[in-house]
N, C-alpha and C positions, 0 to 999 in steps of 0.2 A: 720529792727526793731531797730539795733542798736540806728542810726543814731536819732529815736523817742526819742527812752529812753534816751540818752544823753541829749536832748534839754528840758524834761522832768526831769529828775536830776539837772539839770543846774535851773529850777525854783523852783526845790524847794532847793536849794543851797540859793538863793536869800530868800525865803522867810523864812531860817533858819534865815540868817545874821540879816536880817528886824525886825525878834525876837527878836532875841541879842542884836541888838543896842537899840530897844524901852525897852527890860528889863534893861541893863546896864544905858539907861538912866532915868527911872522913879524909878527902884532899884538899885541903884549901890550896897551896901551891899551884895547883893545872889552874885559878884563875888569876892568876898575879899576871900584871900584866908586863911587856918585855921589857920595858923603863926601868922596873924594879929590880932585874936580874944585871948581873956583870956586865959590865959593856963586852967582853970576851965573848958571851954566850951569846949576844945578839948578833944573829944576822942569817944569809941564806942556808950556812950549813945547819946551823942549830936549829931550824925550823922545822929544815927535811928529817933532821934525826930525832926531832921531838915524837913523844908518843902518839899526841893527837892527829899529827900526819899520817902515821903508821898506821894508825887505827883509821885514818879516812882512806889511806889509799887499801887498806885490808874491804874496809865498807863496800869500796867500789868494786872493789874485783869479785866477791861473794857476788854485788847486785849483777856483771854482768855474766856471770858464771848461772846465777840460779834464773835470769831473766828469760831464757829459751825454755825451760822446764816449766817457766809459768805458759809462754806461750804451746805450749804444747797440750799442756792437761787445760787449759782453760778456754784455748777459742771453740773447738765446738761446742762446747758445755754450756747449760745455761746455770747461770748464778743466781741465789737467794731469791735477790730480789724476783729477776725472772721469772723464776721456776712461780712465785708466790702470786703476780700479775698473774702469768700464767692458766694457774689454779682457781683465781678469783673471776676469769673472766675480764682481766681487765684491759685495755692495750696501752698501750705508751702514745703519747701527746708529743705534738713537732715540741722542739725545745723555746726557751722564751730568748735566752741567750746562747750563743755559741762560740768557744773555745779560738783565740787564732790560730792556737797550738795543735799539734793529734800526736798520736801514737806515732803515727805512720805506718806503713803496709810492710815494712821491713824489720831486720832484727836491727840494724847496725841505724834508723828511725829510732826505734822506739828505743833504745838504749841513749842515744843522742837525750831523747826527753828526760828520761827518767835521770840522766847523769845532771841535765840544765835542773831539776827541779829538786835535786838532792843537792846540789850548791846554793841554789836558792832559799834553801830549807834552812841550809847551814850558814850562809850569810845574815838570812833574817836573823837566827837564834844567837849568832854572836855579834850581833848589833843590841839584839837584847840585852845580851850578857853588861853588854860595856853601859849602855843604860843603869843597869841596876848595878854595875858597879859604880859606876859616875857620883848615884845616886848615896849608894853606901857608903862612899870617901868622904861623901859632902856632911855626913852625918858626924 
């Protein structure tokens, strides 16, 4: 399963960057960083009123709006892979590593996760961001 998930992380790696660059090039603005803007613009109100906020805090309330409907159609179900094990005859193997993280048994659980790992997602990517801008200034 690894070996899936890797090949699977790896496109959507690509179709982060594929974002990036069509935002950076039809916006370049959204990556300026806040040094370059007025000292006026800088600070806690302008951040909240910025679009990227808007659009993270819109993010989050879709995820925990649609997050019960996933629980819903998908715990008794069995998924792809499943179904394909399944099919094959094959069973599943204890795991080699395991997670100190879970879902958890609950909604207001698994929403806690899903929000920790959708900041996490978003911290790593604009740590990247400022990397490759770092990198682009130096140029």
């Amino acid at each position: 399963m690894l070996g899936y998930h890797a090949v699977i992380g790896v496109g959507e790696a690509i179709i982060t960057v594929g974002v990036a660059a069509y935002v950076l090039k039809v916006a370049p603005e959204m990556f300026r960083s806040p040094a370059s803007r007025p000292v006026s613009t800088i600070g806690l109100k302008s951040i909240l009123s910025s679009g990227i906020a808007q659009a993270t805090v819109a993010i989050l309330i879709a995820f925990a709006l649609a997050l019960p409907l996933y629980f819903i159609y998908s715990s008794e179900g069995a998924d792809g892979l499943e179904k394909t094990m399944e099919d094959a005859g094959i069973g599943e193997a204890e795991p080699l590593l395991t997670s100190p993280l879970t879902y958890g048994e609950s909604y207001f659980a698994a929403l806690f996760a899903g929000i920790l790992g959708f900041v996490a997602v978003a911290l790593a990517g604009l740590g990247m961001m400022k990397v490759l801008r770092a990198g682009r200034s130096a140029e």
